[in-house]
C-alpha positions in Angstrom: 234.7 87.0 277.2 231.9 88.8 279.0 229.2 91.2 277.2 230.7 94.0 278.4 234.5 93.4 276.7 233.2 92.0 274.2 231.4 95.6 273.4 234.0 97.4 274.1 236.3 95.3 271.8 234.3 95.3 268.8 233.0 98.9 269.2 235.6 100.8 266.7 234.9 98.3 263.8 230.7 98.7 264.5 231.4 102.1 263.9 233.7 102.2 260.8 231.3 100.1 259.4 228.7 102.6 260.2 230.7 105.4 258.7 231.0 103.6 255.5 227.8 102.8 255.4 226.5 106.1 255.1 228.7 106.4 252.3 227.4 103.7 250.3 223.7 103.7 250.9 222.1 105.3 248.4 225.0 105.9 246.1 226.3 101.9 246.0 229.5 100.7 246.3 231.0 102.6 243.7 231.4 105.5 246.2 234.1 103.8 247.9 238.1 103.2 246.5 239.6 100.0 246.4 240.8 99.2 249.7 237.6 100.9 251.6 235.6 98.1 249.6 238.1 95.9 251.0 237.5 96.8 254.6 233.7 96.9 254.0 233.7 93.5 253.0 236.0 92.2 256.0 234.1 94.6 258.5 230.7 93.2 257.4 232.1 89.5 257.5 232.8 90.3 261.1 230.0 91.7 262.7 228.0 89.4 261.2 230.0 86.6 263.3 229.5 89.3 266.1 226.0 89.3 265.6 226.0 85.4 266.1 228.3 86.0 269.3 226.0 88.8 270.6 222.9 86.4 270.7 224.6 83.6 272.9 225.0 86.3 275.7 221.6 87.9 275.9 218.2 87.3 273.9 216.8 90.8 273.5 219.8 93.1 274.5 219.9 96.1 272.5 223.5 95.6 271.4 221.4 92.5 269.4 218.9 94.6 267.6 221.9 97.3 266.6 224.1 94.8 265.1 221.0 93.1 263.2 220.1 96.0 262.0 223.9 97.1 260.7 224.4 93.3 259.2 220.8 93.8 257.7 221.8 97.3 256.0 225.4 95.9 254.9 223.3 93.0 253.7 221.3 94.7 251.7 224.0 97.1 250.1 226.1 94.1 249.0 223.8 91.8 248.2 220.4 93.9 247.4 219.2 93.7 243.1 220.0 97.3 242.1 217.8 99.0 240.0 217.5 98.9 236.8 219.3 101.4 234.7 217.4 102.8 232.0 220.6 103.7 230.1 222.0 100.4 230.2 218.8 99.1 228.6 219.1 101.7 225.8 222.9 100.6 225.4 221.7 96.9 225.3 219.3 97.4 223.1 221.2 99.4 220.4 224.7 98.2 220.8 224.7 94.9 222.7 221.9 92.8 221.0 222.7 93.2 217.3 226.6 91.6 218.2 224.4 89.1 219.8 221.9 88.8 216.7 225.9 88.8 214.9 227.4 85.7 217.1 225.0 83.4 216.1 223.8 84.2 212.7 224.9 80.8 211.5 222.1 79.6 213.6 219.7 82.3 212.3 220.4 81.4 208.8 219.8 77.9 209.1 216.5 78.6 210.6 216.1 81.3 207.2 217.1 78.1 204.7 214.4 76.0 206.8 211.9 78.8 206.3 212.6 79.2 202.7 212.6 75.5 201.8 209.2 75.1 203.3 208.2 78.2 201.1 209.3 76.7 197.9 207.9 73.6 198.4 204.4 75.0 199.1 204.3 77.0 196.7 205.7 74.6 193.7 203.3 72.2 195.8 200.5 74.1 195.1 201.2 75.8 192.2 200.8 72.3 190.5 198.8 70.6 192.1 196.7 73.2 194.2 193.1 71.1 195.7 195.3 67.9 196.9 197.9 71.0 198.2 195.8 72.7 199.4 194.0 69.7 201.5 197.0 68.6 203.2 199.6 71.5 203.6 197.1 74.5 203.9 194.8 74.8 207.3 190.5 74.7 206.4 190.3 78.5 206.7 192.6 79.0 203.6 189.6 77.9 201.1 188.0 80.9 202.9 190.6 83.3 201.4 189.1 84.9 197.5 191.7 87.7 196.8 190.1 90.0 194.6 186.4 89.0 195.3 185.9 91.8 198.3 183.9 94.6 196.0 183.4 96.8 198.7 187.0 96.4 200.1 188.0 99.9 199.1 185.1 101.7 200.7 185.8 99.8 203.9 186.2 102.3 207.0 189.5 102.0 208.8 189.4 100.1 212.0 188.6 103.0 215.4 191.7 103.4 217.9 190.2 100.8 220.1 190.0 97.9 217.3 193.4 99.4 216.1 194.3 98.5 220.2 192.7 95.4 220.3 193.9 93.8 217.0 197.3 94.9 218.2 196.8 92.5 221.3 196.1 89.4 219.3 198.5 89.7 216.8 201.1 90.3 219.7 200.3 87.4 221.5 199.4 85.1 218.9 202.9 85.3 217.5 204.8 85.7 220.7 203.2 82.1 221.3 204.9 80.8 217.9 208.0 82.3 218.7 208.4 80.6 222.2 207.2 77.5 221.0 209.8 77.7 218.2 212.4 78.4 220.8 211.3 75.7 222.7 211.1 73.1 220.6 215.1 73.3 220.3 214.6 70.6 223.2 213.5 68.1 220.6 217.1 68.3 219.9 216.0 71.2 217.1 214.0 68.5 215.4 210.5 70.6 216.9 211.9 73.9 215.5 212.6 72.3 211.7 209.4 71.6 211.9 207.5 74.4 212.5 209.9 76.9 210.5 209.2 74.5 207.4 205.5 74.3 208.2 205.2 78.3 208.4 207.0 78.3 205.3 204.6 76.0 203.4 202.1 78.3 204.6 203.4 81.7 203.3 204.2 79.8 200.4 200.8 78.6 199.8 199.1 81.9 200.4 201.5 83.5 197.7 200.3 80.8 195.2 196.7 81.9 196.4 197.1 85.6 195.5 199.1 85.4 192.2 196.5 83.3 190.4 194.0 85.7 191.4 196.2 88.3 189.9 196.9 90.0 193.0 200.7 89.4 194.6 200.7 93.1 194.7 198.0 92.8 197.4 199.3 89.8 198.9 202.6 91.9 199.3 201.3 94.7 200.6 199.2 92.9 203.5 202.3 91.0 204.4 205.7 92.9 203.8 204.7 95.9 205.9 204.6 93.7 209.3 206.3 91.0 208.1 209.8 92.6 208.0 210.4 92.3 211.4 207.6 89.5 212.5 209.6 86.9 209.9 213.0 87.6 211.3 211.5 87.2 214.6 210.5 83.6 214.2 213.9 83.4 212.3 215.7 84.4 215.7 213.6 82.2 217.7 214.1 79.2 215.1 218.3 80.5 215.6 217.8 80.4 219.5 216.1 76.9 219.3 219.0 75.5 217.1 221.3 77.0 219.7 219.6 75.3 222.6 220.0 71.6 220.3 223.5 72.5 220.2 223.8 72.3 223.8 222.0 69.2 223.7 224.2 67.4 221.0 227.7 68.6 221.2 230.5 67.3 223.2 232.5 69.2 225.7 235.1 68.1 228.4 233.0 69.5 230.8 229.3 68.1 231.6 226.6 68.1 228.9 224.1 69.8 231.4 226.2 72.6 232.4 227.1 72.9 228.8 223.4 73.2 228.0 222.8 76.1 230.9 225.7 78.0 229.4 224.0 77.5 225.9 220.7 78.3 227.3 221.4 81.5 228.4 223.0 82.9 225.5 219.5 81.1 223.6 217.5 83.4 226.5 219.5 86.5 224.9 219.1 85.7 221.5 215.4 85.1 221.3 214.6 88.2 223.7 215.5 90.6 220.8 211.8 89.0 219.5 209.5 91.0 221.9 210.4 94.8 220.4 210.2 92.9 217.0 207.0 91.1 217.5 205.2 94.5 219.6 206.3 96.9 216.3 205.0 93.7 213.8 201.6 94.1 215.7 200.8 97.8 215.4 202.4 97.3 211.8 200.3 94.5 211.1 197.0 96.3 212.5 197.9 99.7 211.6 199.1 99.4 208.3 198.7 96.0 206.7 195.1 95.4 207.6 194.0 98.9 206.6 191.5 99.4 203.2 193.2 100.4 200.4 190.7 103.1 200.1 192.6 104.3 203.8 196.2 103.4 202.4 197.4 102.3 199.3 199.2 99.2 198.6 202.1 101.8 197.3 202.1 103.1 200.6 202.4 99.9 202.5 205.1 98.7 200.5 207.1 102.1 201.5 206.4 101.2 205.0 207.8 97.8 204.3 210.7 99.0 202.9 211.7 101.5 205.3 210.7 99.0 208.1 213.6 96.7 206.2 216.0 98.7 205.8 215.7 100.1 209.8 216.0 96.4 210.7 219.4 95.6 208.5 221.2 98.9 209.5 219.9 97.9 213.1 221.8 94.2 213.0 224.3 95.0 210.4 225.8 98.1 211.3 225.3 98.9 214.7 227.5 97.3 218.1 230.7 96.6 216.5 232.7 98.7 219.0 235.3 96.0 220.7 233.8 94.3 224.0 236.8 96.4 226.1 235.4 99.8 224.9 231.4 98.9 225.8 230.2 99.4 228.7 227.2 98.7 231.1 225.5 96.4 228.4 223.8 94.8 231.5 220.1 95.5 232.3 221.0 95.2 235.9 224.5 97.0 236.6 226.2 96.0 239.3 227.8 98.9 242.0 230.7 97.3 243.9 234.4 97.8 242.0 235.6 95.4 239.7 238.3 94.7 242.5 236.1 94.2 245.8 234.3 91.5 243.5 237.7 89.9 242.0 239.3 89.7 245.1 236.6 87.2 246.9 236.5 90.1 249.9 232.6 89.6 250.0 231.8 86.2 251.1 228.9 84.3 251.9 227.5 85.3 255.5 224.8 84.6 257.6 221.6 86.5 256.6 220.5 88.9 259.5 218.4 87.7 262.4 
């Protein structure tokens, strides 16, 4: 076939392609019915292979650089990341992750009895025996802690906006780090994760022992409820998402173990990313409230935080996304634009990627 019958051939479909094209580009998909997404897909499909045609004849002929530049803006429409939508994040976020938090609470509460246990222990540990307790289970900087000694603490000014800021940062990071460690570790077959959720325990348990023989759990409550309503269950998710990953690792399917342990892994990647909003409100909690002078905010006060701050979290994962999976919509942070059909039906198919 020469150039100029092969133009002349293929001409009508260039230009329905066009027309639907300027339909779709900037609006998506969506704006077109069933069967036009149909035809889009089969149009694009074969100008692409027109494209490859086009450059046998002539290197350079304008024909070339329109049909590159039509496969290229097809390309892009089809296969292009669409923007994020800022209402499906909200719906995510409110109605999507605490079903999520829901489907895998078994693994959430084995990471909570881990977490306990190492609580109990260090603080019967210590409780009996504290200096030989406090030598092995407790890090050096613990014999540094003197609840009740700080005569001054009451007339101590709060921290300025820019400590407040910076404080923030650390406490942010520092336990972001334990979380994804925690997480992590669930490649040790969850042995990693046991670990450090029973080590953290020993630790809280310890520093309660600390504060109530200096007469002062009230204190020790009041410095660590406020943030640590939503920075606990935050290692308690990660320690859950870590246990879900070992899971993957451990059980047997009739399919393969490593495609088992992707599947796994991305429903881990879901569950543990419910941590970041946890961790960033524990560190302004934690640096606002929990580290301010009592002469600033009263330990009465900081427990009110903490129980609001706890009772925000359980309505949060108790009582919110239990609508049916059929009546919620656009949970995705990413929302796809072509119709449920034009995807179902295999219309689009891999191509070759413009010239």
């Amino acid at each position: 076939m020469d150039l100029t019958s092969f133009i002349q051939q293929r001409r009508p479909d260039w230009r329905r392609l066009e027309d639907l094209l300027r339909r779709v580009e900037g609006s998506g998909l969506r704006a077109l019915d069933n069967a036009e997404a149909v035809e889009f897909g089969r149009l694009y499909r074969r100008s692409a292979s027109d494209l490859n045609q086009a450059q046998t004849f002539v290197s350079g002929d304008s024909t070339v650089a329109y049909l590159n530049d039509l496969v290229a803006r097809s390309y892009l429409v089809i296969y292009g990341r669409s923007k994020t939508d800022v209402r499906a994040l909200l719906r995510h976020l409110f109605w999507g992750y605490p079903a999520v938090f829901r489907r895998y609470s078994r693994h959430v509460l084995l990471a909570v009895a881990i977490f306990l246990a190492g609580a109990v222990f260090g603080y019967v540990a210590l409780y009996f025996d504290s200096d030989v307790a406090k030598a092995f289970l407790l890090p050096n900087t613990a014999s540094m802690i003197r609840p009740g000694e700080e005569e001054d603490a009451d007339l101590t000014p709060p921290m300025s906006s820019g400590q407040i800021g910076l404080m923030t940062s650390f406490y942010f990071a520092n336990n972001t780090s334990v979380c994804l460690i925690t997480f992590a570790l669930g490649m040790t077959f969850g042995v990693g994760t046991a670990y450090l959720l029973f080590t953290n325990g020993i630790l809280l348990g310890g520093l309660a022992v600390i504060f109530v023989r200096a007469g002062q759990f009230t204190s020790f409550c009041a410095e660590v409820l406020p943030h640590g309503m939503v920075e606990i269950p935050a290692v308690f998710i990660s320690g859950g998402a870590g246990f879900l990953l070992a899971q993957g690792m451990l059980r047997a399917r009739p399919w393969p173990r490593l495609q088992e342990l992707a599947r796994t892994g991305k429903e881990a990647l879901l569950l543990v990313s419910g941590c970041v909003p946890l961790l960033a409100a524990a560190a302004i909690l934690e640096a606002g409230v929990a580290r301010a002078p009592q002469g600033f905010l009263t330990n009465a006060f900081k427990l009110a935080v903490a129980a609001v701050v706890a009772l925000l979290f359980a309505t949060y994962v108790l009582l919110l996304g239990w609508r049916k999976p059929g009546q919620q919509k656009g949970t995705g942070l990413l929302e796809s634009q072509a119709p449920s059909s034009f995807v179902d039906s295999g219309s689009v198919e891999a191509a070759d990627a413009p010239a």
